[in-house]
Steps between C-alpha positions, in 0.01 A plus 500: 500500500291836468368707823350318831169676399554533094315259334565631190886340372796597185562234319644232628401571868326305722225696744560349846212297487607309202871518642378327827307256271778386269735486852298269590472268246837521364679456809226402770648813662276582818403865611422662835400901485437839654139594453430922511425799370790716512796238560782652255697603790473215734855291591272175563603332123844604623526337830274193397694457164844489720400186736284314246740521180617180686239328420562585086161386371283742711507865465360812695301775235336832590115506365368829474126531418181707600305239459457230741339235222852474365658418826246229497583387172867435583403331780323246332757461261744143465824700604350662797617371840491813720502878525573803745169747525542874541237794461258501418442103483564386854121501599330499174688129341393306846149401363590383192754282641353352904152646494477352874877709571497631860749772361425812445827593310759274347831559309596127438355237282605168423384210290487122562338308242148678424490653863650868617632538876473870578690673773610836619892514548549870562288379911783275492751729380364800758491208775902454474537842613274569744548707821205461811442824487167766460492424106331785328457380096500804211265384203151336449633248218568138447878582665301664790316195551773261483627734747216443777504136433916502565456686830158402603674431875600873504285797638425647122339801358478567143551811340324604151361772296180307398226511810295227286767301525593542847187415623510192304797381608427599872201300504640194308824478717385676842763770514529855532549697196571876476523764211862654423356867602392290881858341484730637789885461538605192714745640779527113642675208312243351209500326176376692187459270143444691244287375233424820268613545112873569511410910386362556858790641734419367823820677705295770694324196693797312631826596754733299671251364680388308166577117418396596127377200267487714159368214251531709238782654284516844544771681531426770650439264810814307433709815482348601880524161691808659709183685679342193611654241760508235280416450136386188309367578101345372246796274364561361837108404522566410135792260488311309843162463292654380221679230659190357649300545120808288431406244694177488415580425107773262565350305758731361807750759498622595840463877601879483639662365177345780268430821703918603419453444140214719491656759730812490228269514233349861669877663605596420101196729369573753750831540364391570208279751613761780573277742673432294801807468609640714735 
C-alpha cells in the first residue's frame, strides 16, 4: 500500500484507507490501531502484533494523522473494534466518543456493538509499580495526569514548565505543584515519574535516593538508571499497559494468563534494538 499519510498511490497500490476497506470486505479481517501524531518510532504495533497474531483475523496498525476528524472516521468504520491513543489525542477524542466521560485522558478504546468503553491503562500500568512514597510527577500532560490518578494515595507534587497549567491542575486535583527552577534535590527516599518528551534529560534531578518511573524512551535516561536506586522505563510501563488494553479488546482474558506474553513480546523488540543493551 502507499504511505500511512500519502493519499496519493502508483499504480496498483492501495492508500491505507482503501487497503483497510478491501481487508475488510474480502476477508472480514478486523483492525485495532495506534492513534498519534508522531508514532513512526513507537514498539506498540510490535508488541501488540506479537500476542494478537494468535488470533489471525485481527491485526494491530499504526495511524498517523494531524487531524483528529480522521481518527473519527476510522472509528466509525465496519472493521473498527478498538484502538491505543497517544499525543496529542488522549484528551481531545473523549467527547466525540462518552460526552458524559469522567476521564480526563484516555489511551484505550474499545467497541461493542455501536457503543465505545473508554479507559486509561497506563493508571493501571503506573499502579503495578507503585512505591508509598513522596511521589513528585515531571510533566503537565495526559501521562502526567494518568500519573496523579495512579498515585492519588501518595503525597504528590507535580513538576512543569507551564504555570497556566500548574495552576490548573493544582486546583482540579488539590495538589502542590512547583516550577523546575523551584524544584530542589530530594536527599530522602521518593518516587519521581517522569512524564516529559523523551528529548528532555531528566538525570540532574534524581540520585540514589530516586525510585525513577521514566515513561518515556529516552535514552539518555536509560543509559543513567545505575544513578538511581531503582529503575522502571517506559517498556516496563509499556508491556503492563498493554496487557490490560488486551483485555479490554478481547474481553474475559485473565491478567495472569497474558501479562508473560506481553512481557516476551517487549524483551524480543529490545533485542532488536542493539543500543539498549548493555
Amino acid at each position: 500500500i502507499s504511505s500511512i499519510i500519502s493519499t496519493s498511490t502508483a499504480p496498483n497500490q492501495l492508500n491505507y484507507l482503501d487497503y483497510l476497506q478491501s481487508a475488510y470486505q474480502d476477508n472480514n479481517r478486523k483492525f485495532i490501531f495506534l492513534f498519534g501524531n508522531n508514532i513512526g518510532d513507537s514498539p506498540s504495533s510490535y508488541i501488540h502484533n506479537y500476542v494478537i497474531n494468535k488470533n489471525s483475523n485481527i491485526s494491530y496498525l499504526n495511524y498517523e494523522t494531524s487531524e483528529l476528524a480522521d481518527i473519527v472516521n476510522i472509528i466509525q468504520q465496519p472493521y473498527f473494534i478498538g484502538a491505543s491513543v497517544t499525543m496529542p489525542y488522549k484528551e481531545k477524542i473523549i467527547p466525540y466518543l462518552d460526552k458524559n466521560s469522567n476521564y480526563d485522558a484516555i489511551n484505550t478504546i474499545s467497541k461493542t456493538g455501536n457503543s465505545y468503553l473508554l479507559n486509561n491503562t497506563d493508571t493501571l500500568a503506573l499502579q503495578y509499580f507503585n512505591e508509598d512514597l513522596p511521589t513528585y510527577i515531571f510533566g503537565t500532560g495526559g501521562a502526567a495526569i494518568g500519573a496523579i490518578k495512579a498515585f492519588d494515595s501518595n503525597n504528590i507534587t507535580v513538576i512543569g514548565r507551564n504555570k497556566d497549567k500548574l495552576k490548573e491542575l493544582s486546583k482540579k486535583y488539590n495538589i502542590t505543584t512547583n516550577t523546575f527552577e523551584e524544584f530542589k534535590i530530594i536527599n530522602t527516599e521518593h518516587l519521581i515519574v517522569n512524564c516529559l518528551p523523551s528529548n528532555v534529560c531528566i538525570k540532574r534531578y534524581f540520585n540514589k535516593n530516586t525510585i525513577l518511573i521514566d515513561m518515556t524512551y529516552g535514552i539518555h535516561n536509560y543509559q543513567t538508571k545505575d544513578l538511581v536506586k531503582k529503575y522502571i522505563n517506559g517498556y516496563d510501563i509499556l508491556y503492563v499497559q498493554a496487557a490490560y488494553q488486551y483485555m479490554e479488546w478481547f474481553n474475559g482474558t485473565k491478567f495472569n494468563e497474558i501479562i508473560q506474553d506481553y512481557k516476551r513480546g517487549i524483551d524480543l523488540f529490545l533485542n532488536e534494538k542493539y543500543y539498549l543493551i548493555t
